[in-house]
C-alpha positions as CSV (number, residue, x, y, z in Angstrom):
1,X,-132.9,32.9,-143.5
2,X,-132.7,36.2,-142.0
3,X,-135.1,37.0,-139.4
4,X,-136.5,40.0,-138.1
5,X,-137.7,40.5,-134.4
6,X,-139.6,43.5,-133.1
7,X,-139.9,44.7,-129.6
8,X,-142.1,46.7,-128.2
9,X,-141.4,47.2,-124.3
10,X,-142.0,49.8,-121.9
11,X,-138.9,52.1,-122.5
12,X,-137.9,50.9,-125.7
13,X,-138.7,49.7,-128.9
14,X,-136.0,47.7,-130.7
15,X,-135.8,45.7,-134.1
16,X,-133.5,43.1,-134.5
17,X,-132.4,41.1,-137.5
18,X,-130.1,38.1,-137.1
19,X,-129.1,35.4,-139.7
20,X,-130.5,32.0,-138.6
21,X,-130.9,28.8,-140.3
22,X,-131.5,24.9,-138.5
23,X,-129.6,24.5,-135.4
24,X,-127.4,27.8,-135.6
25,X,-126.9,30.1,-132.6
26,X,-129.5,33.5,-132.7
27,X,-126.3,35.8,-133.7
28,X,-127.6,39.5,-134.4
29,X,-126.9,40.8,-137.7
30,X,-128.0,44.5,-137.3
31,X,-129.9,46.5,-134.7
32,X,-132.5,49.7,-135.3
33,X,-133.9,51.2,-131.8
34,X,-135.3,53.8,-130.1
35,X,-135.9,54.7,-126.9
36,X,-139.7,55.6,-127.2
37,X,-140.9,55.2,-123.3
38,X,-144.4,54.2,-124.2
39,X,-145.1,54.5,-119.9
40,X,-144.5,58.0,-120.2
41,X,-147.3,58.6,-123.1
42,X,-150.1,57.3,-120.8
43,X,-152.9,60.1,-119.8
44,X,-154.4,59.8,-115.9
45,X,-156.7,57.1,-117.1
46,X,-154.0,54.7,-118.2
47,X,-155.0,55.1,-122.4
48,X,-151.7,55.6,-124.9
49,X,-151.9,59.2,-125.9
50,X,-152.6,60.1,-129.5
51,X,-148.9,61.4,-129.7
52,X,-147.6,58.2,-128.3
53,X,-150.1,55.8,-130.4
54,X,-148.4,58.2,-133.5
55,X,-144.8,58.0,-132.3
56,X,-145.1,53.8,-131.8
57,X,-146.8,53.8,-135.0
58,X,-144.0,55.6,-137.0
59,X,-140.8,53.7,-136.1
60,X,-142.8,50.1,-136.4
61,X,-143.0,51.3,-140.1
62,X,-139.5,52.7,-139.6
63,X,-138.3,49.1,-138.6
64,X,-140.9,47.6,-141.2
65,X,-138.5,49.3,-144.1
66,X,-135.1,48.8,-141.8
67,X,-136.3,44.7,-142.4
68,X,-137.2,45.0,-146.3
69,X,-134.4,47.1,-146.8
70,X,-132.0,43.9,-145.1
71,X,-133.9,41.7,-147.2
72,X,-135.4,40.1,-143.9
73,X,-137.3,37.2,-145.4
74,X,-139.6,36.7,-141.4
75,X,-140.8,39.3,-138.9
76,X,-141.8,38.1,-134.9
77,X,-143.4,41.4,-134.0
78,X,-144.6,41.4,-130.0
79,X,-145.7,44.2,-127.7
80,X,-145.5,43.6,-123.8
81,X,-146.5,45.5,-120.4
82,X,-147.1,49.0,-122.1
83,X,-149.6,47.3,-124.7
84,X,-151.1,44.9,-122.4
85,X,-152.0,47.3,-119.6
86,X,-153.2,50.1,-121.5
87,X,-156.0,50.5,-121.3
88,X,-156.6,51.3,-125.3
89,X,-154.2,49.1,-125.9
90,X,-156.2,47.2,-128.1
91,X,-157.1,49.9,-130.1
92,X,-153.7,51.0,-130.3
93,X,-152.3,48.1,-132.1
94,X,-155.0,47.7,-133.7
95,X,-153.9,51.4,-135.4
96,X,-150.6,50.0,-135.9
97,X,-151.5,47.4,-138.0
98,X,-153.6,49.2,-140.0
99,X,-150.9,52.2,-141.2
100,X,-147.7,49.5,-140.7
101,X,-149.6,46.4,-141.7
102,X,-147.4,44.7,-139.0
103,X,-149.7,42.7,-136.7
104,X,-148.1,43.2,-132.9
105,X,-148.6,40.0,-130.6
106,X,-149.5,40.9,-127.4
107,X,-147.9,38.7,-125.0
108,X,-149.3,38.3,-121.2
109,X,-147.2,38.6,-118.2
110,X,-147.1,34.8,-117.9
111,X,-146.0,33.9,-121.0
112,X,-143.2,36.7,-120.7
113,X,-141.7,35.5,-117.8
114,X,-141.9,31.3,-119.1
115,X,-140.4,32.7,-122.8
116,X,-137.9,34.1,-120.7
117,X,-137.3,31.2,-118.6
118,X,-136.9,29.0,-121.7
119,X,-134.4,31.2,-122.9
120,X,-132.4,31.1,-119.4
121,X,-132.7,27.3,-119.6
122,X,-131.1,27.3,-122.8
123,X,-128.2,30.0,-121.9
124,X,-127.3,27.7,-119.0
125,X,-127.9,24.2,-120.2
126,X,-129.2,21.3,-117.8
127,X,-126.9,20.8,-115.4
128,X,-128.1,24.0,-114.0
129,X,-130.9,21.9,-112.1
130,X,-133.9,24.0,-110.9
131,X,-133.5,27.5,-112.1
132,X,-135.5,30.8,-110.4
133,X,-135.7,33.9,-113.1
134,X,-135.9,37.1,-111.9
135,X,-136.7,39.8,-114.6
136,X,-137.9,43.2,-114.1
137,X,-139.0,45.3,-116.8
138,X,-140.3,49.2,-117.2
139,X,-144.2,48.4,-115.9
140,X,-144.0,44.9,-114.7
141,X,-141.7,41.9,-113.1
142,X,-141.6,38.5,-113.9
143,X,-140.4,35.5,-111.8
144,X,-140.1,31.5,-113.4
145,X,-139.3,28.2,-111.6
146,X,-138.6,25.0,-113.0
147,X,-136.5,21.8,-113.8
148,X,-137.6,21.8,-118.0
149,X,-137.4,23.8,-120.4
150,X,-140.5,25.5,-119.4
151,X,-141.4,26.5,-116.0
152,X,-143.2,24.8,-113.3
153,X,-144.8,28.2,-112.0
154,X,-144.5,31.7,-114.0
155,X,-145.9,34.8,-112.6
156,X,-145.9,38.3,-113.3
157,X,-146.8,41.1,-111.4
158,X,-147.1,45.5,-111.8
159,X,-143.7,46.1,-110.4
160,X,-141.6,47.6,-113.1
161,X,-139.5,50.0,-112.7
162,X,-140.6,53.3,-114.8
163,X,-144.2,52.2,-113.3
164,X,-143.0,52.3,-109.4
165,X,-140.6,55.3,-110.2
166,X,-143.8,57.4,-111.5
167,X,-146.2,55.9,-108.4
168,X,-143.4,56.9,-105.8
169,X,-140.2,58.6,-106.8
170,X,-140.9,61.0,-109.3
171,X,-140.8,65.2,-109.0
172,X,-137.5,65.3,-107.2
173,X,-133.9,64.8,-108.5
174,X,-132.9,63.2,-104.9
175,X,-135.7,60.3,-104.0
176,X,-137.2,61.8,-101.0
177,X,-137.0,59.2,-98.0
178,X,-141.0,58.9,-97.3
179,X,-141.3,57.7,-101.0
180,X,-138.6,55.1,-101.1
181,X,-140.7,54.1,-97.3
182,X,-143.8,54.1,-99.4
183,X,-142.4,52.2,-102.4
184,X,-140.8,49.3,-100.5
185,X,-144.1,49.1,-98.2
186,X,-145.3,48.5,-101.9
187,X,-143.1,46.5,-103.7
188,X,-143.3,43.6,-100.4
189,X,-147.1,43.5,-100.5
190,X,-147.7,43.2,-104.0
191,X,-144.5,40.6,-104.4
192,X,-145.8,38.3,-101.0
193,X,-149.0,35.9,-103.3
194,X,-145.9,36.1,-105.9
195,X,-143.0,34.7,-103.3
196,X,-145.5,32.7,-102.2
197,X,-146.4,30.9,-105.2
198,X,-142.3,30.5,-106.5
199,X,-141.7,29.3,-103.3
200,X,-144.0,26.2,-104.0
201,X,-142.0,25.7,-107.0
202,X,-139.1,24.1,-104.7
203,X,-135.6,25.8,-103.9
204,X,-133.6,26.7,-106.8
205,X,-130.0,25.3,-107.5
206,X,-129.6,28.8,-110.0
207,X,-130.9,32.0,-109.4
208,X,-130.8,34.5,-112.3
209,X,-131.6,38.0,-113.5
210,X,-132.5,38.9,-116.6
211,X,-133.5,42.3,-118.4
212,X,-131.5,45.9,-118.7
213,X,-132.2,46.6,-115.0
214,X,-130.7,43.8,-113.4
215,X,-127.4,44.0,-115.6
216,X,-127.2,47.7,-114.5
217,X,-127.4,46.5,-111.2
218,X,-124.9,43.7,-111.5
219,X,-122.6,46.6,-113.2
220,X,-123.0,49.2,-110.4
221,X,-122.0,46.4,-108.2
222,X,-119.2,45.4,-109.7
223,X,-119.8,43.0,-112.4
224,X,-117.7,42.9,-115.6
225,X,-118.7,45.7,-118.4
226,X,-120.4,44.7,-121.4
227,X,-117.9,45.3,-123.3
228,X,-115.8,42.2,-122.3
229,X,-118.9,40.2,-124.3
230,X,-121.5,37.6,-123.0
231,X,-119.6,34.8,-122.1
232,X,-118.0,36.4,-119.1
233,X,-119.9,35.3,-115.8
234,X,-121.5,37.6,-114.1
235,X,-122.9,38.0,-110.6
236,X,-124.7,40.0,-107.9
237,X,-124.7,39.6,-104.2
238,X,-127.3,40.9,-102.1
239,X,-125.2,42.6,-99.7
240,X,-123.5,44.9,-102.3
241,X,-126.9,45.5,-104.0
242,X,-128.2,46.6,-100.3
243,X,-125.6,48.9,-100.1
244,X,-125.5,50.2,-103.5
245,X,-129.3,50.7,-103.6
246,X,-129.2,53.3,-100.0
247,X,-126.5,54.9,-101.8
248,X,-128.0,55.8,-105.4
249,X,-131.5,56.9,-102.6
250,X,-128.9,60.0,-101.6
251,X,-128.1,60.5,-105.4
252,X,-129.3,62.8,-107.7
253,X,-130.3,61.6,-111.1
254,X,-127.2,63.1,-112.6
255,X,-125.2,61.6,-110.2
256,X,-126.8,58.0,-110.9
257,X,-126.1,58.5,-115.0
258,X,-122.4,58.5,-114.1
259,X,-122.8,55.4,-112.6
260,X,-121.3,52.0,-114.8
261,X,-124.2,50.6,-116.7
262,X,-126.6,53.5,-116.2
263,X,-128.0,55.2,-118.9
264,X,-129.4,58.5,-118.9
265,X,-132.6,57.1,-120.0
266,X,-132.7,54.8,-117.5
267,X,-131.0,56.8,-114.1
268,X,-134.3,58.0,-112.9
269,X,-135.8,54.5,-112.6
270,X,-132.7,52.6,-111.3
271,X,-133.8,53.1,-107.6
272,X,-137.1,51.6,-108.4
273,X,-135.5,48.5,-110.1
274,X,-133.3,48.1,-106.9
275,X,-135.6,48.2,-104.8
276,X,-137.5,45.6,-106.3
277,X,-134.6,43.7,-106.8
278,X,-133.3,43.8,-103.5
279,X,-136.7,43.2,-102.0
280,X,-137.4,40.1,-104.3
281,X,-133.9,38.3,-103.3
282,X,-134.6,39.0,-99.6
283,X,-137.9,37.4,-99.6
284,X,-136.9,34.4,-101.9
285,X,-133.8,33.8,-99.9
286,X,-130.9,34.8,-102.9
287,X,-128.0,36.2,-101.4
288,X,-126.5,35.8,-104.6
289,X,-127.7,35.6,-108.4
290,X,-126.1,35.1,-112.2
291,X,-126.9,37.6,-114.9
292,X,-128.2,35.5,-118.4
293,X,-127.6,37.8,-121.5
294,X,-130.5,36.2,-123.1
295,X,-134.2,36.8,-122.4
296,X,-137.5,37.3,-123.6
297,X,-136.5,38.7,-127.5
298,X,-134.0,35.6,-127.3
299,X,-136.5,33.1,-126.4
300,X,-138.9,34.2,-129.0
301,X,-136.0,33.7,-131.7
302,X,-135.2,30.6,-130.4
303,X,-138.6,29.5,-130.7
304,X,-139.2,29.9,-134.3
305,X,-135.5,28.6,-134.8
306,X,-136.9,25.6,-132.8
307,X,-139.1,25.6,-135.4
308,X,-137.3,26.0,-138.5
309,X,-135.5,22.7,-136.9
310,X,-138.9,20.9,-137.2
311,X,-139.4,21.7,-140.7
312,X,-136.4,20.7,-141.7
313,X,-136.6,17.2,-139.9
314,X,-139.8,16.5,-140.8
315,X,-139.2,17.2,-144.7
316,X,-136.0,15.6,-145.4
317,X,-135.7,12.6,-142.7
318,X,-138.2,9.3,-142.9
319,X,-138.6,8.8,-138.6
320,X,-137.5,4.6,-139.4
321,X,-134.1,6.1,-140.0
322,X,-133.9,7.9,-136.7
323,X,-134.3,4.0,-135.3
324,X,-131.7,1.4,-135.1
325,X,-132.2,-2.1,-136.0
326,X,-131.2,-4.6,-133.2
């Protein structure tokens, strides 16, 4: 069947239609986004501007008619950190569904960072032991620990970076030093009941990133280029991400969108992600972390192939065959 997966984060909204049927691997079949940046349609109070509730409204019918078009035969459509925190968020998708007729789920930070998680677990198999997952996306960041498929302890807390870039970085094309001294003050105080917490979850054998910030990250400090595909390992030390993250604070936002893995959408807010990323590995104790390419869209595919799997088992096998006869 094919199936169609909508996305609504904080900087972008992406539609994805992949080819799936009982026990394949999720492999993308075509690809519609746009980078919308829902946090930056948000008045003082925090509500989804008219224009922005317009502009999410259009391309979800835009992707609706992308999916018919593709003869996509099942839609997963899901909102996260923009939607949930809103505060008209409700009524926003609720205006979406109503023009679209596409019914957005909004998911909570928890369950974003264990759908994650699951799809980390699945990326790197059993043998990884207990996995951390670090994810940061544009208005909050996610953390999961466990030995299963699901985590032990998930958490989720407001540190995304387009949300800390606004708070503390914004105004100036060079991030002026008594904001990045306010935005780590920050970033450690919110993340410490977080640590804390993950830290009870036991010390991991694997520690990995997930999300567009942290593979920019892993890029500017060194990693392989996308390019080279997803099965080349990829890896980020502290140290270098220390280093790298004082040097982009003396850069200009031009001067970070020349940087490897950096988009120009994204070259403002890279500081903010660092600094979060660097804080969260020094508290946790990383020095070093893998990059998964799969994450929360991933685990929400895999979940309803998971369930395609079901329904195929449970209409064509009788359970007495699946036991052998001493």
């Amino acid at each position: 069947m094919r199936l169609s997966v909508l996305d609504v984060g904080s900087n972008t909204v992406h539609l994805l239609l992949l080819d799936v049927y009982p026990g394949s691997r999720p492999e993308p079949y075509a690809s519609h986004k746009v980078g919308l940046r829902l946090v930056d349609h948000q008045d003082d109070a925090g509500r989804i501007t008219d224009e922005g509730r317009d502009l999410l409204t259009a391309f979800v019918v835009e992707a609706r008619d992308f999916a018919v078009e593709h003869r996509a035969e099942d839609l997963l459509a899901f909102a996260t950190s923009a939607i949930r925190e809103a505060a008209n968020g409700a009524q926003v998708l609720e205006h979406v569904q109503s023009v679209s007729g596409v019914t957005l789920t909004e998911l909570s930070g928890d369950q974003e960072a264990a759908i994650t998680f699951s799809a980390v677990r699945r990326w790197f198999g059993w043998s990884a032991g207990r996995i951390l997952d670090l994810d940061i996306g544009g208005g909050s960041f996610e953390m999961a620990i466990g030995t299963d498929a699901l985590p032990a302890v998930a958490t989720s807390v407001p540190l995304g970076a387009g949300r800390l870039y606004r708070g503390y970085l914004a105004g100036s094309e060079v991030a002026s030093p008594a904001g990045v001294k306010a935005l780590r003050k920050h970033v450690r105080t919110t993340l410490r009941p977080a640590v804390d917490r993950i830290v009870a979850g036991g010390h991991p054998h694997l520690v990995v990133g997930t999300s567009k910030t942290f593979r920019s990250l892993a890029r500017i400090c060194g990693a392989a280029p996308s390019a080279q595909g997803p099965y080349v390992p990829r890896v980020m030390h502290l140290e270098d991400l220390r280093l790298w993250t004082r040097r982009m604070e003396a850069m200009s936002v031009a001067e970070r969108a020349d940087l490897p893995g950096v988009s120009a959408q994204r070259a403002a807010q890279v500081v903010a992600g660092a600094v979060v990323a660097q804080t969260a590995m020094d508290m946790l104790g990383v020095d070093t972390l893998q990059i998964s390419p799969w994450a929360l869209r991933e685990g929400l595919i895999l979940r309803r192939m998971d369930r395609l799997v079901r329904d195929a088992t449970s209409s064509t096998v009788n359970p007495k065959d699946l036991v052998s006869t001493p």
